[in-house]
N, C-alpha and C positions, 0 to 999 in steps of 0.2 A: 358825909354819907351821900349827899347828891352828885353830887362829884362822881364820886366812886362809879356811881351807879348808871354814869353815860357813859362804863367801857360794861356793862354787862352784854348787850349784842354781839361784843368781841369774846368775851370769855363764854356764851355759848357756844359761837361758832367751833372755838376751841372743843368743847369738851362735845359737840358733835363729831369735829374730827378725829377726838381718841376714841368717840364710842362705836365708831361705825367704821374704821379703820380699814380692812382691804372692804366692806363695803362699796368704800367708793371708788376702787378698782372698773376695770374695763367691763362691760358686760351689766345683769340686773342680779342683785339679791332676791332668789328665789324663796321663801322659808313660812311654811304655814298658809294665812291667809294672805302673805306679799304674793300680789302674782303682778307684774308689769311685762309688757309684752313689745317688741320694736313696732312701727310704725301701726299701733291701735286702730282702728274701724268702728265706725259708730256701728250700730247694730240695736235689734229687740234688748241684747242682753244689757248693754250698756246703761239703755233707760231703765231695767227693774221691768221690762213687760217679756221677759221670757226665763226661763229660769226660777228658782224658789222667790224667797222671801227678797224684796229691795235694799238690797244691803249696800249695792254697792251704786247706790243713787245720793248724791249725785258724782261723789270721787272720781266713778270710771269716766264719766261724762269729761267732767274737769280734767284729768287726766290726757283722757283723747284729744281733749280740745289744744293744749299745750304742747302734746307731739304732734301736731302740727305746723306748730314753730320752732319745738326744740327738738333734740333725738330723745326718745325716749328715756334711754337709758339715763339722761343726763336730769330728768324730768323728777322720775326717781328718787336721783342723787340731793339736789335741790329742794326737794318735798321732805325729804327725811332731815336734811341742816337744818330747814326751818323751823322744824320741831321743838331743837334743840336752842336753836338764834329768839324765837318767839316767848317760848319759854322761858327762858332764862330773864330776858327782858322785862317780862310783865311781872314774875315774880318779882325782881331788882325793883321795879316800882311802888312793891308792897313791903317791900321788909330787906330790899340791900341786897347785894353781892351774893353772900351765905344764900339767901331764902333761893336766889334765882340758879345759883347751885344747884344746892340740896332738888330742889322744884326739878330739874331735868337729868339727875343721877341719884336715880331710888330703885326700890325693886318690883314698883310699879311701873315706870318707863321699862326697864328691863325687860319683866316679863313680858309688857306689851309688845316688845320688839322682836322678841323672840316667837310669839305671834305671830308678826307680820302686820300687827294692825297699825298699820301708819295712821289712816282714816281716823280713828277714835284719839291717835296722840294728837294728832292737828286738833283738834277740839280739846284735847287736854292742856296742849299750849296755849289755849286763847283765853283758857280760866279768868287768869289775873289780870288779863285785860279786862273782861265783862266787871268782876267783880272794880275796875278800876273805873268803868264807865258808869259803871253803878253809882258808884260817890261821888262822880262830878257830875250826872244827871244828864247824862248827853254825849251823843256816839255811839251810844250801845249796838249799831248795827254794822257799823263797823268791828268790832271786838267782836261780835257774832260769825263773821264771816270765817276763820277757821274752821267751826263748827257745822256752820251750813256746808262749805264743802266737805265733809268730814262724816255726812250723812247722820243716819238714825240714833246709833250707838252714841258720835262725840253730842250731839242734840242734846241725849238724854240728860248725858251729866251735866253739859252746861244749864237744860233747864233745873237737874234738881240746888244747882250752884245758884242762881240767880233768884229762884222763885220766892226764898226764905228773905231776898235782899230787896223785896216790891218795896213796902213800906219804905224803905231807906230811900228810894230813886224818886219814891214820891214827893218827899220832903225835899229834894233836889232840887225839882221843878215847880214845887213851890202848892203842886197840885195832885193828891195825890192819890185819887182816883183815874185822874190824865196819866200817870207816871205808871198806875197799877196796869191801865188800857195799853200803854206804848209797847212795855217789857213781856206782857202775854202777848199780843199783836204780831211782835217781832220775832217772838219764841217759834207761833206759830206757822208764819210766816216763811220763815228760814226752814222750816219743816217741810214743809209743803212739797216737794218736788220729791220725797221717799213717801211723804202719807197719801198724797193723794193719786201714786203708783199703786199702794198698798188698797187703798178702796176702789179703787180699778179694777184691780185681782184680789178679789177676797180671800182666792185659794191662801194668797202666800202668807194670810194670818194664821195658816194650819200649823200649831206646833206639835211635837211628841212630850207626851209626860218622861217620857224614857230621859228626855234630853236633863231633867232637872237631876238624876242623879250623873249624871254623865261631867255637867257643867259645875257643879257644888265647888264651894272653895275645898282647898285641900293644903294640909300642914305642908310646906317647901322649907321645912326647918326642923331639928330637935326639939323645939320647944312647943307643937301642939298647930294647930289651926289658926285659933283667934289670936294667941301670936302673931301668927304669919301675918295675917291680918290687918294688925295691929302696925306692924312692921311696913306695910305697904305691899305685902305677896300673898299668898296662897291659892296663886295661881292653879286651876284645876288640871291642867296638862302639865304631866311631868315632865313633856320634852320643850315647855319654856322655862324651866327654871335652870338658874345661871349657876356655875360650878361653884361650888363651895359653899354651898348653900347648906350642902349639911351637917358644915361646922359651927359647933359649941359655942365658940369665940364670936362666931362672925354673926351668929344668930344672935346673940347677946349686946352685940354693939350695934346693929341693926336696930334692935328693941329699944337701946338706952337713946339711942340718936332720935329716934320719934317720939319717946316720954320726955326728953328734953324740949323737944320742938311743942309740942303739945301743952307743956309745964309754961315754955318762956309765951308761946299765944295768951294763956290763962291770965298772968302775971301783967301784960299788956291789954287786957282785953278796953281797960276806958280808958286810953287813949285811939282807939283804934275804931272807928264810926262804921267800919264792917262787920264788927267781931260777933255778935248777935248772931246776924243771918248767916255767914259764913261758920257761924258754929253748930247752929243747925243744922246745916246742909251737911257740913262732915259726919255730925251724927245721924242723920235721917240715913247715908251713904256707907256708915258701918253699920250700922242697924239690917240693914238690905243687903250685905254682904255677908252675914252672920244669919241669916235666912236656911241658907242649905247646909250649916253645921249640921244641925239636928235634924231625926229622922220625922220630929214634928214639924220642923219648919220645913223639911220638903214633903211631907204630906200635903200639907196647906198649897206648897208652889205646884205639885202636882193637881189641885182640883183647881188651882186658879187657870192653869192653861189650859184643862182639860173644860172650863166654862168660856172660855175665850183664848184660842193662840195668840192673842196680843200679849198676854202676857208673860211667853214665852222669852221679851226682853229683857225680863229679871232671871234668867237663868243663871247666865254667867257674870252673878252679882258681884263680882269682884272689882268690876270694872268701875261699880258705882263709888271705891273707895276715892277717887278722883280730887272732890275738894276736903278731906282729909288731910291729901297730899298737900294741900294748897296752904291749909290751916298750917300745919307742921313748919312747910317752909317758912313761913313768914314768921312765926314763934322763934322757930331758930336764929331768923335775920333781925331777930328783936333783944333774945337774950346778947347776939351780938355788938347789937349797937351799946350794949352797957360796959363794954369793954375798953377802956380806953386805948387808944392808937390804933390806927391804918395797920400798924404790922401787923398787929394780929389778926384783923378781917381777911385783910393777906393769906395767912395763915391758915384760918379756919375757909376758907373756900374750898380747900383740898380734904377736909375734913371725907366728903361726903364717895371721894375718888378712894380716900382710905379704905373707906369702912365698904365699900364694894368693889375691889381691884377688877374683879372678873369682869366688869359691863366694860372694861376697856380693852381697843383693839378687836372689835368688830365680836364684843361680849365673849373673848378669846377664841374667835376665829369661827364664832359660829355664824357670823352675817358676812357671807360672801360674795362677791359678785362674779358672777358666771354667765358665758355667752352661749343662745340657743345653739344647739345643732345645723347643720346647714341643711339637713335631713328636713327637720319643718318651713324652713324658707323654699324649698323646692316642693312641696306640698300644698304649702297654703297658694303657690302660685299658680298651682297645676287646679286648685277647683277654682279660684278665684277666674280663668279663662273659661272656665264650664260655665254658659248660659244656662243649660237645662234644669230644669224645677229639679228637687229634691235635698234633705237636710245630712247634716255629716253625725253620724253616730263616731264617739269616742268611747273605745275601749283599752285596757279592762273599765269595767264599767264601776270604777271606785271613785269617790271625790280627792280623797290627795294620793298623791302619788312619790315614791322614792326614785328618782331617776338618777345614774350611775354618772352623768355629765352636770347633774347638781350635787355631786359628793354624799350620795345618800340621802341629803336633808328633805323631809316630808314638806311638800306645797301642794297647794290644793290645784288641781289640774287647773293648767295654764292655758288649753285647749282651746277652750270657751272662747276666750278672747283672744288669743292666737288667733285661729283661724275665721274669727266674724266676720262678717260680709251683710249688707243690710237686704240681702233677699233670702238668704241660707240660715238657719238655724244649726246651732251647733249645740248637740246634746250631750249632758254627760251628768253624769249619779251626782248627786249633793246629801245622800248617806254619809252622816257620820258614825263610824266606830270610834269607841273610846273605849279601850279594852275589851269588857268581852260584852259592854254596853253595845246596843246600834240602834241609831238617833235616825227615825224612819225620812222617809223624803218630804219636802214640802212643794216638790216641783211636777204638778199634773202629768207633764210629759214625758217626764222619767219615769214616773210613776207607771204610765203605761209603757214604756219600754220595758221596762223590771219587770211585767210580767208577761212580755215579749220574747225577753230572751230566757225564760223560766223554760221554753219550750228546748227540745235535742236537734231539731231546725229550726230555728226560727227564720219568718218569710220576714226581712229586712224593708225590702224594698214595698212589699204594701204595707208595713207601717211609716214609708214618707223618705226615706234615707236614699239616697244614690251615693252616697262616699260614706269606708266604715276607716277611720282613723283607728291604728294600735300602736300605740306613744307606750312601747316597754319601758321597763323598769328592770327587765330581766330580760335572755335569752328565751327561757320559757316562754313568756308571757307573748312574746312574736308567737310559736306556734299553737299555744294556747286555744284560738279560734279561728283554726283556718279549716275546721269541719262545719263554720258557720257559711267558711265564704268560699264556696266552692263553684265555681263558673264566674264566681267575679276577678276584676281586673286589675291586677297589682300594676302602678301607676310609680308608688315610690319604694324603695325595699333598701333598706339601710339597717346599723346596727341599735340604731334609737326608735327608728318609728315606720310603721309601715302604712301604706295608703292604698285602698283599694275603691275601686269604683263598679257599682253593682249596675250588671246591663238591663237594661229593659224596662218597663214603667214602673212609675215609681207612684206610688199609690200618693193623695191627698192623707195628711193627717189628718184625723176626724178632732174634735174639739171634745174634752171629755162631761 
């Protein structure tokens, strides 16, 4: 088995390259919350001090910092193999080949990818390293580092993965109040750069109770919710889950696959000096994801954000399934090793590609990589030489958008960070719809925009704006507001996006 287990780095990188397939094509995988952009700009938004909630503290940072050395695009490309390479690794280290499989083709990498949330995967690949620093008592801040980059979301699982494991690291180090101080320490530590953006702006701790029916797990299978669950899905957006999902069969070998996994952890639990805390943690992690089944348990999530938008975190408790995942793999890498003969671990590696064909080939074709418009490269150029005060309004003024040169697929307007620059603010809606749910703003600024443009003229330029960006999605959507912008000065006009520049002063935003 040890053996085996120093080609696991390679058999991730592998099963990165079938899952992210033309991925890694020319251009960025635009889809959901992926938004990467060419040559990045530090900016307010970048740090978490402009915009809603710190979400994207410190990734974008990290991010920007590295397309500085590399192309973007390629930056990306790289960050999402890692995923796959890290993962796979650290699981191999806990339970073999199988576990580090199974651990980075589930229908929780899946759905997450389909997402866009790379950020929280990078902290889900670092699991089995934490939990592996855990039982030698040392490094753990290195194993943490996926996570810290990987901001608030990858944080949270790994702390609820580690926290059940104190005691264990205590006994490590021989001290185990010292062991109990290092691993909170470091938890919070590694936090630090999203919380202490978040207590800077109080505002961005404002959540909508709307959001907990919006976010709730939801069945991605025939077989019910806690199923889905159970299974490692029930992703609340239907447009991450992967095809075939709503087959009988495939829902059923999905189920069997993680009662196996789950079955062979049990069966191994005293040999295994984690299994305790790692078992907690999986269940504390479905217990919090089983939250927004019931219309009681989102009552509850509803008065909980509505007494504090921190808690707003647990929304999309899905996410918390994470060392579940962890648990499963390494059950599985354990039933394995009672097998005798290499052929069959051989063998069963492919188990987990079986039982999900769709994640392969870029989750059939739906992670693509596409290159901007030349239309925003001549735009971002044209205010980037504007010295003059004033911020860039992006319309329509919706958070994702379907653009005809991303093949339809919904991302969340790429604007933002497209066009930053660290004196210009670039504004744009962070309204979520989910159906016919709408998930209010948590972003002051927008906020008063929203009820800016609620007016039949609204006066642009005294609330702060001298450029109003229109990034169509449609033909429509070009003429849509040019009864807003009438005397101002069309600068770029193309079939994706239009750029105008409003003449005259431009008022100071007032702070609200």
């Amino acid at each position: 088995m040890p053996s085996l287990t120093r080609v696991a780095p390679v058999l991730g990188l592998a099963l990165g390259l079938l899952a992210l397939g033309p991925g890694l094509g020319q251009g960025f995988v635009l889809i959901q919350d992926m938004v990467f952009v060419p040559s990045p700009a530090f900016s307010p938004f970048t740090f978490g001090l402009a915009g809603g909630a710190a979400r994207v503290v410190p990734s974008d940072a990290v991010v920007t910092l590295l397309a500085h050395v590399l192309p973007a695009e390629l930056v990306q490309k790289l960050l999402l193999l890692a995923i796959f390479v890290l993962g796979c690794a650290g699981a191999a280290r806990l339970g073999g080949l199988v576990a580090g499989a199974f651990y980075v083709w589930n229908p929780y990498v899946a759905e997450r990818l389909l997402m866009g949330q790379w950020a929280l995967l990078l902290g889900y690949a670092g699991l089995p390293w934490v939990v592996h620093a855990m039982v030698r008592g040392r490094r753990l801040w290195v194993a943490l580092l996926p996570a810290a980059v990987g901001g608030f979301a990858a944080m949270l699982i790994t702390g609820l993965t580690a926290v059940p494991l104190i005691g264990m690291y205590g006994r490590a180090v021989r001290d185990r109040w010292r062991g109990a101080l290092v691993v909170v320490g470091l938890l919070v530590a590694f936090s630090l750069p999203w919380l202490a953006v978040t207590m800077l702006r109080p505002e961005g701790l404002t959540g909508d109770p709307a959001g907990v029916d919006a976010f709730a797990a939801r069945a991605d299978g025939p077989l019910g919710v806690v199923a889905s669950l159970l299974s490692l899905g029930g992703i609340w957006n239907a447009y991450a889950v992967p095809e075939g999902f709503g087959s009988v069969v495939g829902a059923v070998a999905r189920l069997v696959v993680m009662i196996a996994g789950i079955g062979g952890f049990w069966l191994a639990r005293r040999g295994l000096p984690y299994a305790k805390g790692l078992g907690v943690a999986a269940a504390a992690g479905f217990a919090i994801a089983c939250l927004g089944v019931t219309e009681p348990g989102r009552d509850v999530l509803r008065w909980l954000v509505g007494v504090w938008g921190g808690f707003a975190v647990v929304r999309d408790a899905q996410q918390f399934l994470a060392p579940l995942a962890l648990l499963a793999a390494v059950g599985l890498g354990q039933l394995t090793a009672r097998v005798p003969g290499r052929a069959w671990v051989a063998a069963l590696v492919v188990v987990p590609v079986l039982v999900l064909p769709t994640m392969a080939w870029g989750l059939a074709g739906r992670l693509t990589a596409v290159p901007y418009p030349d239309s925003w490269e001549r735009a971002r150029a044209v205010i980037a030489r504007d010295g003059e005060p004033g911020d860039v309004l992006v319309l329509p003024f919706e958070s994702y958008r379907r653009f005809g040169w991303n093949g339809g697929r919904a991302v969340l307007d790429p604007a933002q960070r497209y066009f930053a620059t660290p004196g210009r603010q670039v504004v744009a809606s962070d309204v979520m719809r989910v159906g016919s749910t709408r998930v209010g703003s948590e972003d002051p600024r927008a906020r008063k925009v929203e009820h800016v443009l609620e007016g039949l003229s609204p006066d642009l330029a005294a609330a702060g704006f001298r450029y109003v960006l229109v990034d169509a999605g449609t033909p429509e959507e070009l003429q849509a507001f040019t009864h807003w912008l009438k005397g101002a000065r069309p600068l770029v006009d193309a079939a994706e996006l239009r750029l105008y520049r409003l003449e005259g002063p431009v008022a100071r935003p007032s702070s609200e």
